[in-house]
C-alpha positions in Angstrom: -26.7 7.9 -23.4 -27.6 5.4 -20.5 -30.9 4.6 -20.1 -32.6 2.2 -17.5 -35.0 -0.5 -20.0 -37.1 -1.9 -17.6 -38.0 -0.2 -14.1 -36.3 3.2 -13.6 -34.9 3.9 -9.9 -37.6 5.8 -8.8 -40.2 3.5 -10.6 -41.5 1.9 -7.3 -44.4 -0.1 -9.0 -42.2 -2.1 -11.5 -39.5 -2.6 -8.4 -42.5 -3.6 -6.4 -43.7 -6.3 -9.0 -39.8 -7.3 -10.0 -39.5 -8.3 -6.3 -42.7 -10.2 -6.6 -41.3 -12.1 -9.2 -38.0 -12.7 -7.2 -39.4 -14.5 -4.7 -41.3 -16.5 -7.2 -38.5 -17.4 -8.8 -36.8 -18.6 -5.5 -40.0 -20.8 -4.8 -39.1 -21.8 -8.2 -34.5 -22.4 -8.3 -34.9 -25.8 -6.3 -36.5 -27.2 -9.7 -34.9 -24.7 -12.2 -31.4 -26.1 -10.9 -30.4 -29.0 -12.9 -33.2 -29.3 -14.9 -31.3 -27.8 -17.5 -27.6 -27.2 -19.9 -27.7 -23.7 -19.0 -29.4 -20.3 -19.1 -27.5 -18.6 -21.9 -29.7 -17.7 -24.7 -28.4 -17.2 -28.1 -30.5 -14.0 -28.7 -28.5 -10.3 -30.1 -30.0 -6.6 -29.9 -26.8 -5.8 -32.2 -26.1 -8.0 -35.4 -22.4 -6.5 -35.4 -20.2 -6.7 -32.8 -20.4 -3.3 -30.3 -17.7 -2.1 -27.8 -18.1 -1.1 -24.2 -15.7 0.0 -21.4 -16.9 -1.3 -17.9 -15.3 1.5 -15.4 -15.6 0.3 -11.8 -14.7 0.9 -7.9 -15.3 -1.0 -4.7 -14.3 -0.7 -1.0 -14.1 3.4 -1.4 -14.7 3.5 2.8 -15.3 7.2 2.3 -11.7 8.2 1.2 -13.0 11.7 -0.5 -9.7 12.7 0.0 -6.3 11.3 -1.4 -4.3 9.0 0.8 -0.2 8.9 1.0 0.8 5.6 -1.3 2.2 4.2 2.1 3.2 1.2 -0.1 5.9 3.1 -2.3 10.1 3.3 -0.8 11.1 6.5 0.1 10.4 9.5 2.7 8.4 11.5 0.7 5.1 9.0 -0.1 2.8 10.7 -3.1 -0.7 11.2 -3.2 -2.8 9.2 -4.8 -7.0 8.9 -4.7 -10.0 10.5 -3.4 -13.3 11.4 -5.2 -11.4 14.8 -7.0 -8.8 12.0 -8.8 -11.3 9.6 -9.3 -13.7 12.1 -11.0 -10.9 13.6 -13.3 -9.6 10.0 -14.6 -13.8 9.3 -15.3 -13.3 12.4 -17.5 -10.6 11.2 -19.4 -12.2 7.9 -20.3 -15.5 9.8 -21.1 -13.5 11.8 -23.4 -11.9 9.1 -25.1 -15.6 8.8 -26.9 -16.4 5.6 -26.3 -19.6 4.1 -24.4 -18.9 3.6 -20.6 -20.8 2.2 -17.4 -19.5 3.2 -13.9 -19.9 0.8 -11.3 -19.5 0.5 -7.8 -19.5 -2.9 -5.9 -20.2 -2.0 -2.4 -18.5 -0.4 1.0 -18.5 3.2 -0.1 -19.2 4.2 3.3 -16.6 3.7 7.1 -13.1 5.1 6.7 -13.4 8.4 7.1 -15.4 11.2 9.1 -17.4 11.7 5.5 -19.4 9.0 5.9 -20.9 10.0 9.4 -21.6 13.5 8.4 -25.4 13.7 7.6 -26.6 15.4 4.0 -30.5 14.7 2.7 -31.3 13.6 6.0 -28.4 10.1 5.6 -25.3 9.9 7.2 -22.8 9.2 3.8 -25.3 11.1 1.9 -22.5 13.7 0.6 -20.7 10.9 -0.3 -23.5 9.8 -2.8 -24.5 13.6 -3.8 -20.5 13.2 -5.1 -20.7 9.9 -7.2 -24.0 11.3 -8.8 -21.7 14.6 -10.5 -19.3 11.5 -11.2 -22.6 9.7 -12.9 -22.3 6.7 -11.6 -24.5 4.5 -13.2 -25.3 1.8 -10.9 -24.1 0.1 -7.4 -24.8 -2.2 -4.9 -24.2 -2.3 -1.1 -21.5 -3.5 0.7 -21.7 -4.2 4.5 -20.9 -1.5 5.7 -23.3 0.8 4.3 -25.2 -0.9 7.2 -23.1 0.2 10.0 -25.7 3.3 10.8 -28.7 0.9 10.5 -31.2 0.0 8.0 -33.3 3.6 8.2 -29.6 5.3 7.1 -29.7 2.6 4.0 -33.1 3.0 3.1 -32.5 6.7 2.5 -29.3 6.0 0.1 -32.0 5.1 -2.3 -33.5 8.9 -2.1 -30.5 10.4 -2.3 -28.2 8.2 -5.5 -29.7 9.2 -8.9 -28.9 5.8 -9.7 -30.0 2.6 -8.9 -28.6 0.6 -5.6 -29.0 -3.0 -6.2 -29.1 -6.3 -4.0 -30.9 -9.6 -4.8 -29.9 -11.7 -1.9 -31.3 -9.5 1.2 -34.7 -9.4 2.2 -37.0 -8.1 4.9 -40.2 -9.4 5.9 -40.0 -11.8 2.7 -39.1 -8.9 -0.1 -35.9 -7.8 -1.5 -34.7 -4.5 0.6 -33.9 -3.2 -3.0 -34.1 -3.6 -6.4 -33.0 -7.3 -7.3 -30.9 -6.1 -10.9 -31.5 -3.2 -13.7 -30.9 -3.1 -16.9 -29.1 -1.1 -18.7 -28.7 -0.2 -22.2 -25.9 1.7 -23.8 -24.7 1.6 -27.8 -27.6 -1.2 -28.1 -26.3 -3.6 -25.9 -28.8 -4.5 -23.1 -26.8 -4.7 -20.0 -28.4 -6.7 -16.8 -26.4 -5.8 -13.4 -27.6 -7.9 -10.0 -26.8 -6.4 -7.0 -24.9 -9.5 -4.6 -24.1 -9.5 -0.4 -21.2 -12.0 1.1 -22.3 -14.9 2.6 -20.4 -13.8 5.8 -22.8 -10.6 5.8 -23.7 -11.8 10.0 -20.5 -12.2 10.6 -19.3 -8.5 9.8 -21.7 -6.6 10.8 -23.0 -5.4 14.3 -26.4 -7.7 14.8 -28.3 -4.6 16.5 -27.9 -3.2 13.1 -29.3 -5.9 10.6 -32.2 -7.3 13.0 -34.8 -8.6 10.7 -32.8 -9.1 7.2 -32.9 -12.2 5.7 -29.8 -13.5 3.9 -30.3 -15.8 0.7 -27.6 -18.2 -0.5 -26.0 -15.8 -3.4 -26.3 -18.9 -5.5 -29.3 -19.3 -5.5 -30.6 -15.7 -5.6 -28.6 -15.3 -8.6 -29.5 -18.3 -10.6 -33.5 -17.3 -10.1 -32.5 -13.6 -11.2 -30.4 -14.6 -14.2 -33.2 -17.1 -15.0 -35.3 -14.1 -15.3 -33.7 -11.4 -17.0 -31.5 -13.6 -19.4 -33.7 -13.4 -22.3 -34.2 -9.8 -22.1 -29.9 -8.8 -22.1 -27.5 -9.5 -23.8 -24.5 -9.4 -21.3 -24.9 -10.1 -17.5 -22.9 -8.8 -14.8 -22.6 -9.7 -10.9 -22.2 -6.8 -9.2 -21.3 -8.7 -6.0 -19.7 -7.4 -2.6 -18.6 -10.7 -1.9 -14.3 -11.5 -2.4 -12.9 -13.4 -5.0 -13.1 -16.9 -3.5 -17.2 -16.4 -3.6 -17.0 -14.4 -7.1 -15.0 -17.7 -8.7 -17.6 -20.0 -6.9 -20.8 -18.0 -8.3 -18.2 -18.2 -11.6 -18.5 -21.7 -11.3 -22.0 -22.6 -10.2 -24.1 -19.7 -12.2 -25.1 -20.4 -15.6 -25.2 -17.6 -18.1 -23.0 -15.0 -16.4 -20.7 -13.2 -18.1 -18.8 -10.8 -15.6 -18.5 -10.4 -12.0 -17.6 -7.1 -10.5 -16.3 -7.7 -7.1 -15.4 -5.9 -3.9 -15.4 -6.7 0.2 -11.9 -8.5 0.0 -9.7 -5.5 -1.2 -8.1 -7.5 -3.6 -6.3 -5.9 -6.1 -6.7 -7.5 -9.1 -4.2 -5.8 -11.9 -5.6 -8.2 -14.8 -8.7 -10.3 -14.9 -8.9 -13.2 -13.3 -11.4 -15.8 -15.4 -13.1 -18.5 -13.9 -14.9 -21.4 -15.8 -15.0 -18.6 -18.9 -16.2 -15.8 -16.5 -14.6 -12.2 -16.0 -14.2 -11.7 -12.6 -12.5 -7.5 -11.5 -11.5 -6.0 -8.0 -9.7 -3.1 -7.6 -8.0 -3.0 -4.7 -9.9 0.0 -1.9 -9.9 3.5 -1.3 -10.2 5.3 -4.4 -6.3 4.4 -5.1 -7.7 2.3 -8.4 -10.3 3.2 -11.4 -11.1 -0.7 -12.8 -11.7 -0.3 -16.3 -12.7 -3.4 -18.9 -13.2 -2.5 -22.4 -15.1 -5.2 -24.0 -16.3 -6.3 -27.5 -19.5 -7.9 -27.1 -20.8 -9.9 -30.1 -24.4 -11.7 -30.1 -24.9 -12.6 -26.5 -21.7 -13.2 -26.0 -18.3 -11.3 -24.7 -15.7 -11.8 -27.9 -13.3 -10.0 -26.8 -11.9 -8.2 -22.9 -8.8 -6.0 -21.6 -8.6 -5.1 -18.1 -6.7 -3.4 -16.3 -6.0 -1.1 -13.0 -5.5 2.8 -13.1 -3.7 4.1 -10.4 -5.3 7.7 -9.5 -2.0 9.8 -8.6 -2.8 12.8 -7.7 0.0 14.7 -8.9 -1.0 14.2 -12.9 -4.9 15.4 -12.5 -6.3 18.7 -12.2 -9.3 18.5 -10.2 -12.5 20.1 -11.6 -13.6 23.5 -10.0 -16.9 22.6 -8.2 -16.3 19.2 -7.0 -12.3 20.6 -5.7 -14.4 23.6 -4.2 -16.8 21.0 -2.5 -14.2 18.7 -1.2 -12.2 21.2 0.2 -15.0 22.5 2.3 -16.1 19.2 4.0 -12.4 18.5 4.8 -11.8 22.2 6.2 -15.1 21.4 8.0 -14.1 17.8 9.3 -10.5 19.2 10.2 -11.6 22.2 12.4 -14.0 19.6 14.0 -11.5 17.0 14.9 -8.0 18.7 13.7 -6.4 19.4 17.6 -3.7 17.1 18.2 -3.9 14.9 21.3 -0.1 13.4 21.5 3.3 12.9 19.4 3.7 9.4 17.9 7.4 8.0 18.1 6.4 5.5 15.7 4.1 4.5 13.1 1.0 2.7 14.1 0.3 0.2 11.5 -2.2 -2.7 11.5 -2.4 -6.2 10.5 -5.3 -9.3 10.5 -2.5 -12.0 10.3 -0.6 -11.3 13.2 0.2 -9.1 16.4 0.2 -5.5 15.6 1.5 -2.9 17.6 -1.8 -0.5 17.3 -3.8 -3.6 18.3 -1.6 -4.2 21.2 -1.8 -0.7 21.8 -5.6 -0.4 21.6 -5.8 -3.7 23.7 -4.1 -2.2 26.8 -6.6 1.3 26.8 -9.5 -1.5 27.0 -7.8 -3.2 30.1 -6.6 -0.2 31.3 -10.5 1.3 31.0 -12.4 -1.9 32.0 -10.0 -2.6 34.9 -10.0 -6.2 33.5 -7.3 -8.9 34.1 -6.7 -9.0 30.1 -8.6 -7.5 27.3 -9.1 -8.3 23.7 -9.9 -6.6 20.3 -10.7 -7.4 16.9 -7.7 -6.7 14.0 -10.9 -5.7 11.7 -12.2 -2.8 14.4 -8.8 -1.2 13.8 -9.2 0.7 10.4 -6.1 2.9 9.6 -2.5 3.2 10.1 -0.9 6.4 11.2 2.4 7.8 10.4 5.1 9.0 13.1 4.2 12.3 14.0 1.4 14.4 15.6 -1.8 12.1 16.3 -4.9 14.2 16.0 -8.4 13.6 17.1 -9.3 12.7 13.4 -7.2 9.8 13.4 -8.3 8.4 16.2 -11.7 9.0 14.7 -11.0 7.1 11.6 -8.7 4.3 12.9 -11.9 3.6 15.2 -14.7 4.6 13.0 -17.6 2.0 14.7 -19.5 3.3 17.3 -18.0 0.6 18.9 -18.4 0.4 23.5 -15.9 -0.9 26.0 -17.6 -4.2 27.9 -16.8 -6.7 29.9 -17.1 -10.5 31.0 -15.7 -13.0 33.1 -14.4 -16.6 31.7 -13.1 -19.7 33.6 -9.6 -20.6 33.3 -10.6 -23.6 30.9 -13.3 -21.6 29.0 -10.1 -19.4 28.2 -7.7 -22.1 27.4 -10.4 -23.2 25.1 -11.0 -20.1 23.3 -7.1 -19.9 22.7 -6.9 -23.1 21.4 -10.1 -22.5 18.6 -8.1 -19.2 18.1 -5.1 -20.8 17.1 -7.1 -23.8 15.1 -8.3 -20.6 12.9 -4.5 -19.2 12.3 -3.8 -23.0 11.3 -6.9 -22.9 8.9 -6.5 -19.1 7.6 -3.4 -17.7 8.5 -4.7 -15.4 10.9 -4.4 -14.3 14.2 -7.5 -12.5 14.1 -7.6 -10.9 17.6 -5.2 -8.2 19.3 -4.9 -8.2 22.7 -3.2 -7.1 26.4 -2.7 -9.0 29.3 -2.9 -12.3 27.6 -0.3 -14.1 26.4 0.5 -17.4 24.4 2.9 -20.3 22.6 1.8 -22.2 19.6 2.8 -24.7 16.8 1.4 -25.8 14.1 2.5 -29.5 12.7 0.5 -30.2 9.3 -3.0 -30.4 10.0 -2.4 -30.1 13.8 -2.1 -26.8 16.0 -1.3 -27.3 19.6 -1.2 -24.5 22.5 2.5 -25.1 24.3 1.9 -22.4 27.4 -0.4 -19.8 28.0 -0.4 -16.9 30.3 -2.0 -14.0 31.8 -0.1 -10.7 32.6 3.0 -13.7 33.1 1.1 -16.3 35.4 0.0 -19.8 33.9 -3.1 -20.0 33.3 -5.3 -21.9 35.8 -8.0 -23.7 34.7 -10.1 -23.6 37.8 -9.4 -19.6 38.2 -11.8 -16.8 37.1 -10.5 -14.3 34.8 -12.5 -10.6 34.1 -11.4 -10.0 30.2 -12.6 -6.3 28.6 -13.6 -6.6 24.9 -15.8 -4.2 23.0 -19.6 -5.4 21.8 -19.4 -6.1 18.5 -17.0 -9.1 19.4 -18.7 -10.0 22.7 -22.5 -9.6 21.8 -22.3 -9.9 17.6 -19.5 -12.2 17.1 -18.5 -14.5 20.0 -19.0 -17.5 18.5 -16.7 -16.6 15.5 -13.5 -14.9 18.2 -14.2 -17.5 21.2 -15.8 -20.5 19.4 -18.3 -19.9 22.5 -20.5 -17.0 23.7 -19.8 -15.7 27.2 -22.9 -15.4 29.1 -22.4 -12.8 32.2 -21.1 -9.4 29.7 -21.8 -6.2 30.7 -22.1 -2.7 28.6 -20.0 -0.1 29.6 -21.8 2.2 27.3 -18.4 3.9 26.7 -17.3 4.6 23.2 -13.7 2.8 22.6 -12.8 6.3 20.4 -13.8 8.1 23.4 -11.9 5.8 26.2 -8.9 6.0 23.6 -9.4 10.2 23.8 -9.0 10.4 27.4 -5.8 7.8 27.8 -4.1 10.7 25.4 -5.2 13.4 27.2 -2.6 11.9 30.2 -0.5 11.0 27.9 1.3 13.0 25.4 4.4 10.7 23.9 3.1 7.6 22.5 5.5 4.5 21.6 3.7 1.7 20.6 5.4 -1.3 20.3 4.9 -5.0 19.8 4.7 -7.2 22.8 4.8 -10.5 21.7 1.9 -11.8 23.1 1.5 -14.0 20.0 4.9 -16.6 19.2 4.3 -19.4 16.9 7.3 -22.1 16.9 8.1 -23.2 13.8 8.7 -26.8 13.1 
């Protein structure tokens, strides 16, 4: 029913000259831009008006298996997700009759164990042998399908039986994948370009993206739609970007009709439209299908409803060989990583907007470990909460999933009142207090547009400016991402080599009763 017009996935000639033509095209945006009303061309491959539903997922993070809805009242949470739901609800729109595209905009790999087991020679790769028996149509990548390196991403492309798209990364001057496809389903000629956040440096590990080029999403896209406009007749951003850069490229691209979004997690229950453009998130881990049925008439979208579908588990019936295959990596993971290391006296649940008490918990094994004076970690290196109860190897697996090693790294007294005070400029600017941490310790307020630091301490002594301070971290923040946590980049940091997971693995193995509380090393006066 779906067929791929122009280059075909495994068509390496056409993707060859397509990418050719790419980077012509971007020698070419700086006087295409302006130059004219806009790139929407009133051409039609259907005289009558044709319908379409637009399924879609982002921000999967590997969750093959369903999650407990932590979100819903009770004691009993229900199921809901993983690739068996997921596949089932496909089904039922499929049987509905009418013509459908799958989509996937980015981050299907980091959240669970899945997506470090190795299948066809790619860690993830059972995760992609899945969403082809789902038929996934198309995707694009998300950052983290970089966090095993470029050789792991190059191999999705072997493995997906559809096309992996991205317009806006290059290496060596050419497009690491196919800029767009297009697709054509009940005659309506569909073009899909693949889109990376502008933040891509920022969020992942630098070791693993050496050599890639990032292109202002922009202007990659206006050279792409440029290109492919008069051969479609509906355009879609498959972008793994967030919603603020989906209603910028909205605003700014000419010609585009939808935007598919993931990277922010944002779960949008109804469209959000910006300057007359669809823009669809689902939220993250398989707990949402997105689906947008459409009436498309000329070149032109006449008519849209959108809307989330939750994937409870408990109304699904999963089919036979996909239940049969999920249960085996799962019984496989569990017997792997199933012991249980200690009892948890309470939940351990995360947060990127303030102190949590797994960060503060996580902070203390890196002091502890690094023998450091205070130690900090990143809220986005801490990637699951865990209920009360038994805490298993596998959790500690998943809630830190990076390969991620202890280090340390001295800082002056100043240097350190300095890095507190850019830290608490950010949580004026964002709302975030983007680092957890143990040892340190500090008082802020924020007036207006003015934050100001009122004490700061570490392990309960004043800071002193002229002292020297050792401070563990891990090297993602120290050696990828100093500039963005410190506003400066320590130059004296030294590699343990030690895996966090595995420091965190021996603290439990002396210590079997865990109470993780919060510390208050963060208070903000109110005005």
């Amino acid at each position: 029913m779906i067929s791929t017009s122009l280059a075909q996935h495994n068509s390496q000639d056409k993707i060859i000259g397509r990418r050719f033509k790419f980077i012509a095209f971007l020698m070419l945006i700086f006087i295409l831009i302006g130059c004219t009303g806009g790139y929407k061309t009133e051409i039609s491959t259907q005289p009558e008006s044709a319908k379409l539903v637009i399924l879609h997922t982002n921000d999967m993070h590997a969750q093959y298996i369903p999650l407990n809805a932590f979100w819903i009242e009770g004691d009993v949470k229900p199921l809901i997700g993983g690739f068996g739901a997921l596949d089932a609800y496909i089904k039922r729109e499929r049987e509905k009759g009418l013509p459908i595209l799958l989509m996937d905009a980015g981050d299907l790999m980091t959240g669970t164990l899945l997506s470090e087991k190795e299948v066809e020679g790619a860690k993830g790769g059972a995760l992609l042998q899945m969403m082809n028996e789902m038929g996934y149509d198309i995707m694009t990548l998300g950052n983290h399908e970089f966090d095993n390196g470029q050789d792991n991403v190059s191999k999705f492309y072997e493995i997906a039986d559809f096309p992996i798209v991205n317009a806006n990364l290059l290496k060596e001057g050419k497009p690491i994948a196919a800029t767009y496809e297009i697709l054509e389903i009940a005659g309506i000629k569909v073009g899909v370009i693949g889109l990376m956040t502008k933040h891509f440096y920022d969020v992942v590990m630098k070791s693993r993206i050496e050599g890639l080029e990032l292109i202002d999403l922009t202007i990659a896209a206006e050279a792409v739609v440029k290109e492919i406009d008069p051969l479609t007749d509906l355009i879609i951003l498959l972008t793994h970007a967030g919603v603020e850069e989906d209603k910028e490229l909205a605003r700014e691209v000419k010609g585009v009709d939808i935007i598919i979004g993931g990277h922010g997690h944002t779960r949008l229950e109804k469209p959000l439209i910006e300057n007359r453009v669809i823009i669809l998130q689902t939220g993250s881990r398989t707990a949402n299908l997105g689906r947008l049925e459409i009436v498309v008439q000329g070149d032109t979208v006449f008519w849209y409803d959108g809307r989330l579908i939750p994937l409870w588990v408990d109304s699904i019936v999963v089919e036979p060989n996909l239940a049969s295959k999920i249960s085996g990596f799962e019984a496989e993971i569990q017997k792997m990583y199933g012991d249980t290391l200690a009892t948890l006296l309470s939940d351990l649940e995360r947060s990127s907007r303030r102190e949590s008490n797994v960060g503060s918990w996580v902070a203390s094994i890196i002091k502890s470990a690094t023998n450091s004076d205070f130690a900090i970690m990143n809220s986005g290196g801490i990637r699951k909460n865990v209920s009360a109860g038994p805490l298993t190897r596998l959790d500690i697996k998943e809630m830190l999933p990076f390969e991620n090693t202890l280090v340390t790294f001295e800082v002056t007294g100043e240097e350190l009142l300095n890095m507190i005070k850019f830290n608490i400029e950010v949580a004026r600017k964002t709302g975030n207090e983007e680092l957890q941490m143990s040892g340190l310790s500090y008082k802020y307020r924020i007036s207006g547009d003015k934050s100001e630091l009122l004490g700061a301490w570490v392990n309960g002594k004043e800071i002193d400016p002229e002292a020297t301070y050792k401070c563990g971290s891990i090297d993602f923040v120290l050696f990828s991402q100093a500039e963005f946590y410190f506003g400066f980049t320590p130059k004296n940091g030294v590699d343990s080599r030690k895996l966090l997971s595995e420091a965190t693995i021996e603290f439990l193995s002396g210590n079997k009763v865990i109470d993780a509380k919060l510390t208050g090393a963060i208070i903000r006066v109110e005005e």
